[in-house]
C-alpha positions as CSV (number, residue, x, y, z in Angstrom):
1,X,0.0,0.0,0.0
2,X,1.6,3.7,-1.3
3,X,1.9,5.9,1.4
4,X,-0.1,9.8,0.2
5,X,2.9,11.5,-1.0
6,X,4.0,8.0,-2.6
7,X,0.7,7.7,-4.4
8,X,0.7,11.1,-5.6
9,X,4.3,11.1,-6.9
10,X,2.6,7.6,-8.7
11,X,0.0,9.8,-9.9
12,X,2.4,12.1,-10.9
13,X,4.8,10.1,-12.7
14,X,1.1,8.7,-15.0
15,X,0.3,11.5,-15.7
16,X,3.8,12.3,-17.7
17,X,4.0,9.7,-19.6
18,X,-0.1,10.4,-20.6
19,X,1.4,13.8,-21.7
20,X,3.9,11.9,-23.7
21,X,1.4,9.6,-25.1
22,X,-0.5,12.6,-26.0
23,X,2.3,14.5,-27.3
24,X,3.4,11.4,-29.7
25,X,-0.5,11.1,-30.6
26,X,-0.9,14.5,-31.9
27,X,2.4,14.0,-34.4
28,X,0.9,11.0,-35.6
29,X,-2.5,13.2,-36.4
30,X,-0.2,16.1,-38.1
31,X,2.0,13.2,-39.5
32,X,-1.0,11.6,-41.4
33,X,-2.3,15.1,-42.4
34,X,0.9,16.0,-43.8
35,X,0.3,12.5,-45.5
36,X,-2.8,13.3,-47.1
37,X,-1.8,16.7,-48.7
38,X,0.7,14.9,-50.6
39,X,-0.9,12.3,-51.7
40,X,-3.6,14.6,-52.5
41,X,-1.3,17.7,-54.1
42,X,1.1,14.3,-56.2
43,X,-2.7,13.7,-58.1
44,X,-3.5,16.8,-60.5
45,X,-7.1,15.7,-60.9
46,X,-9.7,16.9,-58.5
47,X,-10.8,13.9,-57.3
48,X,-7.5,12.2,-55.6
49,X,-7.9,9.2,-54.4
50,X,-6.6,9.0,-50.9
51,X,-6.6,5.1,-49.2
52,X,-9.3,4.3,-46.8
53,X,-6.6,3.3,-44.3
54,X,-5.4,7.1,-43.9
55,X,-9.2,8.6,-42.8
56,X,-9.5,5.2,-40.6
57,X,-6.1,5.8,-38.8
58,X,-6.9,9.2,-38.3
59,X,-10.3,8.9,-36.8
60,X,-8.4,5.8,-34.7
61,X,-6.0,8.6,-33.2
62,X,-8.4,10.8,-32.6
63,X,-9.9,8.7,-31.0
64,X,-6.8,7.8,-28.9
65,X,-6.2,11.2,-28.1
66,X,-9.5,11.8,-26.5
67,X,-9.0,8.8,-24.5
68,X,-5.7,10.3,-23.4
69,X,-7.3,13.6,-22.1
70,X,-10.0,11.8,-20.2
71,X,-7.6,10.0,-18.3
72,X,-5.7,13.0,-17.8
73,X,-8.8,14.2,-16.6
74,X,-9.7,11.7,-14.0
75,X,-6.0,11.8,-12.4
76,X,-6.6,15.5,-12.1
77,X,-9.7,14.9,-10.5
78,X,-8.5,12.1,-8.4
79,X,-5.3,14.2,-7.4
80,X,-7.2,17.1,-6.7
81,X,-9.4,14.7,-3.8
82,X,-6.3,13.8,-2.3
């Protein structure tokens, strides 16, 4: 069983490496995006065609992401109680 200052270093420590999660989450989103305009600007027509997989693995990380903040969340919440 943590001590209170032991859990909330513990709490702490979480709620870094959900900022680095986060961080490493968004540059996969601008990553992808950065993805799509080239695919999109290499095809002169104005109907690219951009693969299915990009628009899935970007919904995917958004989704990710807002997972992320709402564990972020919660530790605040549950740090705040302490």
């Amino acid at each position: 069983m943590f001590s209170l200052p032991e859990l909330q270093a513990q709490l702490t420590a979480f709620r870094a490496k959900l900022a680095e999660a986060s961080e490493h989450t968004n540059r996969a989103v601008e990553l992808l995006d950065e993805a799509r305009e080239v695919i999109v600007n290499a095809h002169e027509q104005a109907d690219a065609w951009v693969p299915p997989e990009l628009a899935a693995a970007v919904d995917r990380l958004g989704k990710d992401a807002d997972r992320l903040r709402a564990a972020d969340d919660l530790v605040n919440t549950y740090l705040a109680r302490l």
